[in-house]
C-alpha positions, 0 to 999 in steps of 0.5 A, a space after each residue: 302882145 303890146 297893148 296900148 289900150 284895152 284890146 277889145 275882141 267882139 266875140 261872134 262865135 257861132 251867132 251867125 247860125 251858119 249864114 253868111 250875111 249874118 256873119 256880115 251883119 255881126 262885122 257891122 256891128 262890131 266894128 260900130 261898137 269900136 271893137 278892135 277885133 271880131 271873132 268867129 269859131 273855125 272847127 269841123 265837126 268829125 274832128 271836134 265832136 264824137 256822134 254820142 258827145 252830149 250838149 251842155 245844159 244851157 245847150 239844150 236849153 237854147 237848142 233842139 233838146 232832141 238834137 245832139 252835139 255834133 247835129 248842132 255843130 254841123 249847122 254852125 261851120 264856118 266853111 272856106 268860102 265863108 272865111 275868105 268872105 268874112 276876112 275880106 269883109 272884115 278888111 273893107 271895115 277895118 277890124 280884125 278878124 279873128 278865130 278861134 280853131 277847136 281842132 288840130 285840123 282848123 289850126 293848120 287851116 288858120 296858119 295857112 289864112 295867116 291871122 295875126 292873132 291866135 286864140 285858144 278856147 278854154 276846153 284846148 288847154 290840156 290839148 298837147 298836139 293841139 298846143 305844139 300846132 300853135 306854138 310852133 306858129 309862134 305867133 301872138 297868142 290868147 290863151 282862155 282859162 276857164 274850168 283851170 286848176 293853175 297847175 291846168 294853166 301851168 301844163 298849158 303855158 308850160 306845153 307851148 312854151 316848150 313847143 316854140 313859142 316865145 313868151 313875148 307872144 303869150 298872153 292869158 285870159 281869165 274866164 268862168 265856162 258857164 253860160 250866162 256865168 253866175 256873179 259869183 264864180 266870176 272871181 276877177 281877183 284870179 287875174 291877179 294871182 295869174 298875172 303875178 304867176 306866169 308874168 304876161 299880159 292877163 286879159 278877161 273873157 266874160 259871160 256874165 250877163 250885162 256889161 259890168 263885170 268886164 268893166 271891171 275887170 278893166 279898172 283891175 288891170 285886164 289888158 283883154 277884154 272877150 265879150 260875146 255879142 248877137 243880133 238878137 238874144 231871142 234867136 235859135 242857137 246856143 249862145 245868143 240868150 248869153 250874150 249881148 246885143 249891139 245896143 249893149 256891146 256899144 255901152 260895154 265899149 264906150 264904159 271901158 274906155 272910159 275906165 281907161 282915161 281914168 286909170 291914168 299912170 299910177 302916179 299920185 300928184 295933183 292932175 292938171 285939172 284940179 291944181 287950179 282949185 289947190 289955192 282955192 281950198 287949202 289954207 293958209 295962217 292967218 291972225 285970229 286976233 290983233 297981234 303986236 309986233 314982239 308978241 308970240 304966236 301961239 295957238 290962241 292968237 293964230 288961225 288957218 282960213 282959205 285961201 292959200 295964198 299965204 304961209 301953209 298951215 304945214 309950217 304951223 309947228 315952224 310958226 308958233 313960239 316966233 315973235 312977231 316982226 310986226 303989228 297984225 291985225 285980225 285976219 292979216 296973213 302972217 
């Protein structure tokens, strides 16, 4: 992907709980926030999840305890209706609408509804059929690392690679799988070692409480940013208590581009706002006391005062042990 900003994915997921005009209100407010992109989940649970497969512990604290996984899936799907509605909607308000397919099933669904942008959840990396499906797609495609080894990664990259897709259209995000992620095991420093270590753009997907951490995962370099966002945290469902409201996912946006502007090119020279101010603080030599023509200049007799509009004080070297051409007196430039 070619990026000429930070690309910005409004992570919906299942926070519509299984209504439409939930969904749609989650469109709304992505695209308030200036996102570029709003994602949903598009799976079936006979292909995702077995009868018995246990909830995840922030699941349960968030869900029916007594229900299992596949019970609190079957509630949250995304059915065909709902997709086209929600592709339609998203094209009313100009702002992409993205997916993420947890099954090899839902893959073949996507390419048929011909999204722009594939994205591949964390728990899929080692998922072979799965990733010959989307690489054969050869599409642009976002790849979550979370709960990876980098040989984990390596296999993943490696499989899709070797599957057809080009790795122009690749790019990786680092992630933490833990909802709400601990400061401490967020290790934004592994985005470097992933970047210098496949050689494609390196995003972040964030559940950390609060908007900091993506924001700084900006300033080090993601090109990526995956945030998930809710109507309200209090509402019944596994991922809204970890996620931010649209007061918070507007904030998080608005931070983000401005960590942009002042990222700037890498260049270091002086910027058009402060070269203004260059003859205002620095200094220039000026005579400390009345100096006669054939005098020498010397460390007792010369001194350097703002403002510079005279010989810098980078000649001082150049300057002393001349004799003066001229009477100074105090104060003059030389």
């Amino acid at each position: 992907m070619k990026l000429d900003k930070t690309f910005i994915i409004a992570e919906a997921g299942v926070n519509h709980n299984g209504e439409l005009s939930l969904a749609k209100q989650l469109v709304d407010v992505a695209k308030s926030a200036g996102a570029e992109a709003v994602k949903f989940q598009t799976f079936k649970s006979e292909t995702l999840a077995t009868k018995n497969a246990k909830k995840a512990t922030y699941q349960k604290e968030t869900t029916n305890s007594d229900e299992s996984q596949f019970d609190m899936l079957k509630k949250l799907e995304l059915t065909h209706e709902m997709h086209m509605e929600l592709i339609n909607y998203c094209k009313q308000k100009e702002i992409l609408f993205l997916s993420s397919p947890f099954d090899c099933d839902s893959v073949t669904y996507l390419e048929r509804l011909n999204l722009p942008i594939l994205k591949i959840p964390s728990g899929e990396i080692l998922h072979v059929p799965y990733l010959r499906k989307i690489a054969a797609i050869n599409k642009p495609t976002i790849l979550s690392t979370g709960m990876c080894t980098m040989d984990d990664i390596e296999f993943g990259v490696t499989t899709l690679l070797n599957s057809g897709l080009d790795k122009s259209n690749l790019s990786l995000l680092h992630c933490t799988t833990e909802y709400p992620c601990p400061f401490e095991d967020v290790n934004l420093n592994a985005m470097a070692t992933i970047q210098n270590k496949f050689e494609v753009p390196v995003g972040y997907s964030d559940h950390t409480p609060g908007i900091t951490i993506p924001i700084a995962a900006v300033a080090m370099g993601a090109t990526i940013i995956e945030k998930h966002f809710t109507l309200d945290k209090s509402l019944l469902g596994p991922d809204h208590k970890a996620s931010l409201d649209p007061q918070e996912l507007k904030a998080m946006v608005d931070q983000i581009r401005i960590v942009e502007k002042a990222k700037g090119n890498g260049v270091k020279e002086p910027s058009f706002s402060e070269q203004k101010n260059i003859e205002i603080v620095r200094k220039s030599i000026l005579a400390k006391e009345n100096i006669q023509k054939g005098e020498t200049f010397t460390i007792h007799n010369l001194i350097c005062k703002r403002p510079a509009n005279g010989i810098s004080p980078k000649e001082w070297d150049n300057i002393l042990g001349k004799k003066a051409e001229k009477n100074y007196e105090e104060g003059n430039l030389i």
